[in-house]
Structures are given as structure tokens and as C-alpha cells.
RODO-2510 file (C-alpha; in nm, 4 decimals, decimal comma):
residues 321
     n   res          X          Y          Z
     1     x    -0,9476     1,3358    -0,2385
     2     x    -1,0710     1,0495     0,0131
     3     x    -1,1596     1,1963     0,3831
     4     x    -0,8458     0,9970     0,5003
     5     x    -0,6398     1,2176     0,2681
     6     x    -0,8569     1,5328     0,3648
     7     x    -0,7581     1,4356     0,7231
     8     x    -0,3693     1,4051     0,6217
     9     x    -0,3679     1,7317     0,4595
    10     x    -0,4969     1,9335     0,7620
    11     x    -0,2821     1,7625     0,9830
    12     x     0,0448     1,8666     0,7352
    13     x    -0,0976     2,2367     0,7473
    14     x    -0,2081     2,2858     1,1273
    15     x     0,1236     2,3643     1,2163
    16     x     0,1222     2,6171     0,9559
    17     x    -0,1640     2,7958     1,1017
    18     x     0,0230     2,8381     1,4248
    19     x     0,3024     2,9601     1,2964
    20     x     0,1303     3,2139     1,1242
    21     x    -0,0855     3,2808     1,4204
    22     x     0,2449     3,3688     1,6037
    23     x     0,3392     3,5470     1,3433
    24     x     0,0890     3,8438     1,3264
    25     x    -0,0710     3,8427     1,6884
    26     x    -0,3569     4,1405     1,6832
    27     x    -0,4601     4,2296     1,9886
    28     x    -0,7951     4,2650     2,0233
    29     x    -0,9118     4,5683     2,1865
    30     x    -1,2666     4,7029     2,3757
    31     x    -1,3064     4,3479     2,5740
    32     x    -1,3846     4,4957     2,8394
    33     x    -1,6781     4,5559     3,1073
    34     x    -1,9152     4,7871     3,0225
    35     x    -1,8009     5,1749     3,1430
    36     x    -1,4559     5,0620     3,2170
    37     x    -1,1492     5,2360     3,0528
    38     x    -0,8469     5,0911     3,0214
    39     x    -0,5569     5,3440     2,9404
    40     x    -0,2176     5,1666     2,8301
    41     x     0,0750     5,1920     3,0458
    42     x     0,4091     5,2193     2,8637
    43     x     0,6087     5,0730     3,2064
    44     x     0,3720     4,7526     3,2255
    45     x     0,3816     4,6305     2,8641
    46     x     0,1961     4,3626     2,7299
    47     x    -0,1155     4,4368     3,0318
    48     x    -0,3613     4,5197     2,7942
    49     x    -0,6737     4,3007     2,8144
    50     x    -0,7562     4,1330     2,4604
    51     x    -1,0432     3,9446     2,6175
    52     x    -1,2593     3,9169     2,9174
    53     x    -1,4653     3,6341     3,1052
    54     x    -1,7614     3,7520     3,3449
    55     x    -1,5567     4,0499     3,4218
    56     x    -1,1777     3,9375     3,4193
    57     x    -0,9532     4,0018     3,1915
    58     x    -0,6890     3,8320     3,0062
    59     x    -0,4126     4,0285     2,9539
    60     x    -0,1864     4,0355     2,6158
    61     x     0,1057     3,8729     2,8471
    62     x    -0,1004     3,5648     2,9444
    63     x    -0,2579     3,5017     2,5821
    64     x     0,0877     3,4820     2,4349
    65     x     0,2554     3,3038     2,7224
    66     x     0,0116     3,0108     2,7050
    67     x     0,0502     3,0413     2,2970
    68     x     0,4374     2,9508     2,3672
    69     x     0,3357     2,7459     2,6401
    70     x     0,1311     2,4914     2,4042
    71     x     0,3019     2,5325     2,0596
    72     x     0,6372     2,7673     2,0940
    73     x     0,8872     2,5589     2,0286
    74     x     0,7131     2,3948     1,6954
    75     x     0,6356     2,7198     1,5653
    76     x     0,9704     2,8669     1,6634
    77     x     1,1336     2,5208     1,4500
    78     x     0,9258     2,5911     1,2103
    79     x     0,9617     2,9433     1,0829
    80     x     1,3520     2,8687     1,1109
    81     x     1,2684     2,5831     0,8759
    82     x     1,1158     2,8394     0,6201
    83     x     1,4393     3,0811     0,6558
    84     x     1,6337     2,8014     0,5672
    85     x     1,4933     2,6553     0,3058
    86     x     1,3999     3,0062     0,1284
    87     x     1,7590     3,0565     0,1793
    88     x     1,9043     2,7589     0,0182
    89     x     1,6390     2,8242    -0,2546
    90     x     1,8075     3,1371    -0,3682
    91     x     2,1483     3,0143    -0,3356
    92     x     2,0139     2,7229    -0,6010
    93     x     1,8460     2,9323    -0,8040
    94     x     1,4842     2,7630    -0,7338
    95     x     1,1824     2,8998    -0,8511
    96     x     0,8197     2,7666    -0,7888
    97     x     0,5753     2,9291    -1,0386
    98     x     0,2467     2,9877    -1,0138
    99     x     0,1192     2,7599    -1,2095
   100     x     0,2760     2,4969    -0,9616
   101     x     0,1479     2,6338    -0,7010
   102     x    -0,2202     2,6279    -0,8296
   103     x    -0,1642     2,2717    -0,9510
   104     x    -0,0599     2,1539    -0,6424
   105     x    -0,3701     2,3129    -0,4570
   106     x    -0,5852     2,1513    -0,7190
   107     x    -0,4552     1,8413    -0,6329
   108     x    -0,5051     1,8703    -0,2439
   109     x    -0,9025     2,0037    -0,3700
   110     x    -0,9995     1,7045    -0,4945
   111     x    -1,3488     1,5085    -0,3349
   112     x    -1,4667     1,9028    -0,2805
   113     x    -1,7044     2,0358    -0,4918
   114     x    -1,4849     2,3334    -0,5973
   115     x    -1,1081     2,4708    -0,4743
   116     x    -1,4054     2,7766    -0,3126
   117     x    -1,5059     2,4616    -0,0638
   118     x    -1,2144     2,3309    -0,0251
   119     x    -1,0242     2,6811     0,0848
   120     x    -1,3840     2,7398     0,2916
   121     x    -1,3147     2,3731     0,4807
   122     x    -0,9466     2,5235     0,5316
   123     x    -1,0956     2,8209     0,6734
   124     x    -1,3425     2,6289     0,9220
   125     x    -1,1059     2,4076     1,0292
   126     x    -0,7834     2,5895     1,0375
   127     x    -0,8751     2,9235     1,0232
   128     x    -0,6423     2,9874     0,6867
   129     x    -0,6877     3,2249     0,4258
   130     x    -0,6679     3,1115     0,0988
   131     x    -0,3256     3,3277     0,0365
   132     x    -0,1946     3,1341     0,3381
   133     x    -0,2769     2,7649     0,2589
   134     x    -0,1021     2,8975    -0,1149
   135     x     0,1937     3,0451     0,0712
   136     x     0,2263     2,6592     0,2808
   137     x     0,1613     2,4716    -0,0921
   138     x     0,4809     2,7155    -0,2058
   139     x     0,6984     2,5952     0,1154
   140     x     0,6594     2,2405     0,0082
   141     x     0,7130     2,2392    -0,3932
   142     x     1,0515     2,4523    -0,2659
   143     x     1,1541     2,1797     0,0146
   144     x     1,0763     1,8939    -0,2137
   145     x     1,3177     2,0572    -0,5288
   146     x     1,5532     2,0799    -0,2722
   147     x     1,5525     1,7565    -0,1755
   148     x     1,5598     1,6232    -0,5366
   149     x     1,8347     1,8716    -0,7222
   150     x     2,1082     1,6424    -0,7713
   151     x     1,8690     1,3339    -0,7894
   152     x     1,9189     1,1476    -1,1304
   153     x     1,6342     0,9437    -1,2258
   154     x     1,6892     0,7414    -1,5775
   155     x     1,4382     0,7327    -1,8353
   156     x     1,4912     0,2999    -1,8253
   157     x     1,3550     0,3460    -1,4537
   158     x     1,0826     0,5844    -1,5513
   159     x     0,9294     0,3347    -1,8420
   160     x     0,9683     0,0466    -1,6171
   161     x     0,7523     0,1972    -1,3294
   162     x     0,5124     0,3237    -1,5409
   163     x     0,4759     0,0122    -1,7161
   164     x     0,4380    -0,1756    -1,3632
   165     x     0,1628     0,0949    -1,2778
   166     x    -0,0640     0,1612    -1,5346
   167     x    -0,3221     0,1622    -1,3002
   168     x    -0,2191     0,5040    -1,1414
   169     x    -0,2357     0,6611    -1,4544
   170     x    -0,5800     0,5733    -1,5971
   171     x    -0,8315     0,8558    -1,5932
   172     x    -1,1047     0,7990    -1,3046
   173     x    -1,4659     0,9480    -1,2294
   174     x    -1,5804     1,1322    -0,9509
   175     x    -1,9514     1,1194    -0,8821
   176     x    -2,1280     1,4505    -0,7315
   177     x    -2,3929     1,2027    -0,5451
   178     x    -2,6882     1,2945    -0,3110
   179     x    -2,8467     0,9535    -0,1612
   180     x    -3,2323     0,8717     0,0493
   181     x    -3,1450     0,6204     0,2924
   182     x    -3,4594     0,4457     0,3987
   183     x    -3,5950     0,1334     0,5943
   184     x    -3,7686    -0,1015     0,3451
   185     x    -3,7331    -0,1863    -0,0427
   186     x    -4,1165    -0,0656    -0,0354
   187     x    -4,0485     0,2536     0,0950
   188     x    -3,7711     0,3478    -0,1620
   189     x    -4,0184     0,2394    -0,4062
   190     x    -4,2807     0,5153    -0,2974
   191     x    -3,9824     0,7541    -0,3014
   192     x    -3,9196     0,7075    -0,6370
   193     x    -4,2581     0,7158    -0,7309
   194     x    -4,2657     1,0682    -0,5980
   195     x    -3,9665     1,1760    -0,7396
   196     x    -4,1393     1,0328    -1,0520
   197     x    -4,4492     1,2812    -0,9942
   198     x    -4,2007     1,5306    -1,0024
   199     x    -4,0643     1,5881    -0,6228
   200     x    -3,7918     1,7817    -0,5442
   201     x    -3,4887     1,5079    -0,4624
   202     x    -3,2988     1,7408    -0,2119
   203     x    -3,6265     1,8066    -0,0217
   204     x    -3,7555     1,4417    -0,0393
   205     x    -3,4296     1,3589     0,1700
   206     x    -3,4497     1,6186     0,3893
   207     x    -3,7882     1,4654     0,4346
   208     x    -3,7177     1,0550     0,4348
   209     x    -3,3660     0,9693     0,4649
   210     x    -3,2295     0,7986     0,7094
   211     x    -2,8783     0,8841     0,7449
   212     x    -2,8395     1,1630     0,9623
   213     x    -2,5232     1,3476     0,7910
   214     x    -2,6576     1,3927     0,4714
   215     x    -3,0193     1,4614     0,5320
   216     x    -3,0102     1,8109     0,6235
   217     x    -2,7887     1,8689     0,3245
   218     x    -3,1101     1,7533     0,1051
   219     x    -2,8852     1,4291     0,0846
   220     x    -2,5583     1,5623    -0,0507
   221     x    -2,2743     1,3128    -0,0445
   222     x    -2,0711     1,5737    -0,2623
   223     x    -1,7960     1,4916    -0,5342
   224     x    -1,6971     1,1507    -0,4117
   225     x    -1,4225     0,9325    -0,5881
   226     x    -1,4884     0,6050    -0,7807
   227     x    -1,3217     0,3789    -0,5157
   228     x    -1,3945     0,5920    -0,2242
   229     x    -1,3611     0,3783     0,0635
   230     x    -1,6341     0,5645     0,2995
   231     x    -1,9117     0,5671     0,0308
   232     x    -2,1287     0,2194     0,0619
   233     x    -1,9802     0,0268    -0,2369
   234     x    -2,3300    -0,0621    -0,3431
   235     x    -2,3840     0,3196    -0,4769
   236     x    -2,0842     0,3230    -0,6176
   237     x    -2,1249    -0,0299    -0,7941
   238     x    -2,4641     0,1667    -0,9343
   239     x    -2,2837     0,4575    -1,0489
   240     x    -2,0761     0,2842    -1,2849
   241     x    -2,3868     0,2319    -1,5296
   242     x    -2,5054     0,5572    -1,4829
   243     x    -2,5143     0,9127    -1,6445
   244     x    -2,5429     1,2686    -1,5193
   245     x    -2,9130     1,3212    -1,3866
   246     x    -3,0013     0,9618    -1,3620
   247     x    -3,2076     0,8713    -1,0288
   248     x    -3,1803     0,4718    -0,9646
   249     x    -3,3380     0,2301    -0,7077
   250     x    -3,4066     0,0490    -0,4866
   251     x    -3,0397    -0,0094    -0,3801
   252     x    -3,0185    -0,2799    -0,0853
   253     x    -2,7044    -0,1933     0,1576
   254     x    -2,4828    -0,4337     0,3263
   255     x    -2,5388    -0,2789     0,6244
   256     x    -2,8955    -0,2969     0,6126
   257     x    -3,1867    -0,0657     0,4769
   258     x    -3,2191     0,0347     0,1000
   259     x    -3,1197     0,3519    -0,1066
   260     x    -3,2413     0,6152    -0,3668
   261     x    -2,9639     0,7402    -0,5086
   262     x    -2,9356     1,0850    -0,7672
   263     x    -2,5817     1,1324    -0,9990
   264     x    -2,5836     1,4952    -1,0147
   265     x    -2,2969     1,5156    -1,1722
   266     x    -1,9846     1,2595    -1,3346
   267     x    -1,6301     1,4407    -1,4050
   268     x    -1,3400     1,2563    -1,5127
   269     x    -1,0142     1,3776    -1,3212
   270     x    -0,6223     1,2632    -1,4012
   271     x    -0,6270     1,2399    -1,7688
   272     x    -0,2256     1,3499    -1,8140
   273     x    -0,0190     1,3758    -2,1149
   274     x     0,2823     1,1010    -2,1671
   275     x     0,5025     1,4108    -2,0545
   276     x     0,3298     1,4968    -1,7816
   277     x     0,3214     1,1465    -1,6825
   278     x     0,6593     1,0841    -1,6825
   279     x     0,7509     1,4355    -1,5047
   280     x     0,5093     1,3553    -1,1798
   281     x     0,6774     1,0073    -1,2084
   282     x     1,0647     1,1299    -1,2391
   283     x     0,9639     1,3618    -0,8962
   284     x     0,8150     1,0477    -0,6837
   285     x     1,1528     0,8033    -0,7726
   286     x     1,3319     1,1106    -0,7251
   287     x     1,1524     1,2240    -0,3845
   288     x     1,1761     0,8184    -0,2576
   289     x     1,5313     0,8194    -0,3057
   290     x     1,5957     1,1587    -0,1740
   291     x     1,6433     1,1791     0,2529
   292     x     1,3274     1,2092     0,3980
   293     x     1,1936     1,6186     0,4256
   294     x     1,2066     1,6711     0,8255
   295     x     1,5499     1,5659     0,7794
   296     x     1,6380     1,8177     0,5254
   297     x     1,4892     2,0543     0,6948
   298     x     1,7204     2,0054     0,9928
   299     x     2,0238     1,9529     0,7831
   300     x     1,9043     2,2951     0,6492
   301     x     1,8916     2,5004     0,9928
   302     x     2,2600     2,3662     1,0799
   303     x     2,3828     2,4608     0,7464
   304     x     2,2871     2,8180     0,7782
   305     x     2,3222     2,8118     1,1480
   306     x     1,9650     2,8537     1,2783
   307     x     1,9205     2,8870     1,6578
   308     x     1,6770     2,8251     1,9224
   309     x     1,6832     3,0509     2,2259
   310     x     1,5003     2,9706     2,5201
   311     x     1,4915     3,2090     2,8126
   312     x     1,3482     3,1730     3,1910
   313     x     1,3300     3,3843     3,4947
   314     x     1,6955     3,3021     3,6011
   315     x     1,8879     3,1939     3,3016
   316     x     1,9119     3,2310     2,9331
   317     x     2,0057     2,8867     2,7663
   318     x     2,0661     2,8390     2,3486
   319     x     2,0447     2,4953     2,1923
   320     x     2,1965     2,4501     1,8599
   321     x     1,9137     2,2697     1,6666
***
């Protein structure tokens, strides 16, 4: 997976994460100055502090008021999307297994090292657990069957766009690189003849390279596709020729300076079977000519009559969604 499709994938699952965050609100108790006790009082619900700032509180009733405030109605929309499409599931008689599940999240892991880093970048950035990104991959395998149940796709179509795009079926290579960016053709020279003298790579970068993002990872690029658009193309032109373990170098850069670059490791990802080929291809003519998802989703809600109720100080107002 490229960082532009990293990028897509958090931004399909962010409203996820609020959903469940409004989902299981825990209130987080003993926030509060030092020798103070704060007794709940049944008649002013929803008072009790769950954090304080230099000695004021926030109170349970302002947390979740600016929580509604910023992403109510989405979240709202949203679990009524899951009700309904968990409800037209069982009246069709869909099933995702677990199996699809996992494949699907081994899809989405792809350009991490392993599914552990990519549920740990899920965690950092979203604050998911790994049973909740699952439990989001689940909602979307449902949705899209959905979408494609009474979607005929013939086996003449099927041949004919696999025969116009062989190219999205060939295996390809990732490349587990780590990189020294330095100055001067010289000075990659002396770095390899250190590395030839039997110098630690990850430490030499820590040590020499220029490039500020990888350094302090000992120059860890990670697992990084074969046309990966944010890698210099110059490493990945090198790579090509290259085995697991192989240093090479000096590598000039387009945009200027030279490199010392280490294959740690080469694995070959998307090597299907004809079947499985021409099941992921039946889905995507299937999904293309199916209405777009959002859509079913809200033909969904009015079909099993799913309601949003909004409610102020002086009226209570209901909008049909």
C-alpha cells in the first residue's frame, strides 16, 4: 500500500472511530484537584468532572455536548447506516466469513512491515483496536454484497477485462529498504567502505544520512512497493537487479546528493489463482455497475425507516433521512 492509499484508508475509517467513541463513552474518574471530593448527585446528572485544567473541571455534560457539537450528526447517520445494512443482511441471507474479513485487512496492510504495524499505525492515528478496524472491514464486505446481489456479470465480460489488464494481475515485489542519504559520490564511497569493514548499516545512517525521516530509524524506508511513487525512482531502478542482503552504491539522486542503499528484504505479493482472479474481477464490474455505496446506504435507512431526532431547548424537531 502507497502512503496515498494509507492516507485514503484512514480517512474511510475516522468516522468509524467516532462512532465508536460515541458509542462506549467512559467517564473518566479522579481528575480532580488534589484533596477535593466530588460525591455524585443523582438530581444534577451528567456533573461529574472527567477532566480538569489548572483546577477546573470539565464536566461529563460539556465533554459530550461538544462531542455532538463537532461530529453528532455523522456519527448519529452512521450507526443508523450499520442497523440498516445489518438488517438487510439478514433478510438476504449474507454472510461475511472470516476468512474475508482477514483478507480484506491484508489487503489494506500492505507497504507495512506486518498487519502488527499496520493495526499499531491504526492505533496511533485513530485510536482503534484491532477488533474494531476488523468490525469496520466486516461493515464494508456486507455493504458492498449488498450492493452487488442481483448484479450479473458474464464470463465474456470477465475474459475481456482481464485480457485488457494483464498488468493488474502480474505478481509485483515489495522491497523492505533502509537508505544513507549523503552529500558527495566520495562520501558514499567511504560509507561503503565502512560498511565493507563490517559497520553496522542501521547505525552508519543514524550516523551519516542526510534525510531527516529515516535517519533516526537507522535508515528504514520499510516495505515499499515496486512503483511506489514517494520512493526516489533511482533506488527503486537499483532494486530491480538486486537480491535480499545486497548493499549497492553510489546512487546519484535527481534531486541532488547520492545514496547507499541496503535490500533487507524482497517479497513478492498478488500472485492469484485464475479463480481467484476472475472472482476479485466479477466484484469490481459488479461494484462499478452497482449505485454508488453512500447511496445505498441512504436508500437503506428509508427502507427500514431510520430516523434522525434532533432536540433543542424549546422544540423537538425529526427529519426523515
Amino acid at each position: 500500500m502507497t502512503r496515498q492509499e494509507k492516507a485514503l484508508w484512514a480517512a474511510v475509517i475516522i468516522l468509524t472511530a467516532g462512532v465508536l467513541l460515541m458509542g462506549s463513552l467512559i467517564v473518566i474518574r479522579g481528575l480532580k484537584p488534589a484533596g477535593t471530593v466530588h460525591e455524585p448527585d443523582d438530581e444534577q446528572g451528567g456533573l461529574d468532572a472527567v477532566a480538569s485544567f489548572d483546577g477546573q473541571m470539565i464536566t461529563e455534560d460539556e465533554w459530550v455536548k461538544e462531542l455532538k457539537r463537532a461530529r453528532g450528526h455523522e456519527m448519529l447517520l452512521q450507526m443508523l447506516n450499520q442497523k440498516a445494512v445489518y438488517a438487510e443482511a439478514q433478510a438476504l441471507k449474507i454472510r461475511v466469513s472470516p476468512d474475508e474479513i482477514a483478507g480484506r485487512i491484508q489487503s489494506e496492510a500492505k507497504g507495512y512491515e506486518s498487519e502488527d504495524a499496520y493495526y499499531g499505525e491504526m492505533s496511533a492515528q485513530l485510536g482503534l483496536t484491532p477488533e474494531e478496524v476488523r468490525a469496520e472491514a466486516a461493515y464494508q464486505l456486507t455493504l458492498e454484497k449488498i450492493a452487488i446481489v442481483n448484479i450479473h456479470i458474464s464470463d465474456d465480460a470477465i475474459d475481456r477485462y482481464i485480457e485488457e489488464h494483464k498488468e493488474e494481475f502480474e505478481p509485483k515485489r515489495q522491497y523492505d529498504l533502509a537508505w544513507i542519504k549523503l552529500k558527495s559520490r566520495r562520501e558514499a564511497n567511504k560509507a561503503l567502505d565502512r560498511l565493507e569493514d563490517g559497520e553496522d548499516f542501521g547505525k552508519l545512517a543514524e550516523e551519516l544520512s542526510l534525510d531527516e525521516y529515516t535517519r533516526m530509524q537507522g535508515g528504514r524506508l520499510g516495505l515499499i512497493e515496486e512503483d511506489d511513487p514517494f520512493v526516489p525512482e533511482e533506488l527503486l531502478e537499483a532494486a530491480k537487479d538486486l537480491e535480499a542482503g545486497d548493499i549497492a552504491g553510489p546512487i546519484g539522486l535527481k534531486d541532488d546528493g547520492y545514496a547507499v542503499m541496503q535490500i533487507r528484504d524482497i517479497v513478492k505479493t498478488g500472485e492469484l489463482s485464475d479463480a481467484e482472479i476472475r472472482v476479485r474481477v466479477n466484484k469490481q464490474l459488479a461494484l462499478n455497475e452497482a449505485v454508488p455505496l453512500t447511496e445505498l446506504e441512504a436508500k437503506l435507512r428509508d427502507k427500514y425507516g431510520a430516523e434522525l431526532i434532533t432536540q433543542s431547548s424549546s422544540e423537538r424537531q425529526s427529519y426523515i433521512k
